[in-house]
C-alpha positions, -999 to 999 in steps of 0.1 A, spaced: 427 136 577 456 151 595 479 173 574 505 155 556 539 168 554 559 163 515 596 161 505 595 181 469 633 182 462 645 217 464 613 227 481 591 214 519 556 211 517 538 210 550 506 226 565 499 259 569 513 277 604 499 306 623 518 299 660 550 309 683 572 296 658 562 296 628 536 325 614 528 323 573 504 352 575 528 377 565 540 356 536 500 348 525 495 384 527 522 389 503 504 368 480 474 386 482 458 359 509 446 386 538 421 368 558 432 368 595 414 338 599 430 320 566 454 293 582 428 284 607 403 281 580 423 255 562 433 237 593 395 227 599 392 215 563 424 189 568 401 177 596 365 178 580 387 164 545 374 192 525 405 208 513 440 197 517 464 226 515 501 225 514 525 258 523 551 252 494 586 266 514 622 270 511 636 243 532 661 258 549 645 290 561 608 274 563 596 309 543 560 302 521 567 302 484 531 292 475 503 269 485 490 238 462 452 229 470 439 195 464 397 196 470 387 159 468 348 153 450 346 115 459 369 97 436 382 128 419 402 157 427 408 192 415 446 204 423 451 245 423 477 271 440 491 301 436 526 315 439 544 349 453 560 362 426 591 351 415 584 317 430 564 301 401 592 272 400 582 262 432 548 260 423 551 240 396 573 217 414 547 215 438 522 206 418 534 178 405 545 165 431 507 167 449 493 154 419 513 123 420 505 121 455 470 121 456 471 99 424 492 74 446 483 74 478 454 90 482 434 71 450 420 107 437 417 111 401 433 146 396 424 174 375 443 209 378 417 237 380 
């Protein structure tokens, strides 16, 4: 599947962004994500529909507050993320939001792992 952007209310969710104008690694790093490779890892798994990530940002500055994970298992889903500190609000928004989402859309059952 090819990444999905999401309205959240206060917050932007879109895919995760390593290029010439937008570069999340610092912000991953921040939250304790330090794999050079991270944000190309999870762009393969939007295309081989193993893991769906989100980059949960402030909209007007595009900055990574936290990421939201759905994993589908056939019919189910398991829905995780993580937050920078101080952004746990974001998270939360986020999650619910995804969760509704792949409920909707999508057809997943969700859990949250």
């Amino acid at each position: 599947m090819e990444p999905i952007e999401v309205n959240a209310g206060a917050w932007y969710l879109r895919a995760l962004r390593a290029d010439d104008r937008v570069d999340d690694r610092p912000a991953l790093a921040d939250g304790g994500v330090t794999d050079p490779d991270y944000v190309a890892t999870r762009t393969a798994q939007w295309a081989a529909d193993e893991h769906y990530s989100w980059a949960v940002c402030q909209p007007n500055t595009g900055e990574l507050l936290a990421e939201v994970v759905l994993t589908p298992a056939g019919s189910d889903a398991a829905l995780t993320g993580w937050a920078r500190t101080g952004h746990e609000d974001a998270l939360d928004t986020a999650l619910e939001v995804i969760s509704r989402f792949a409920e909707g859309a999508l057809g997943f059952t969700v859990s949250r792992g």
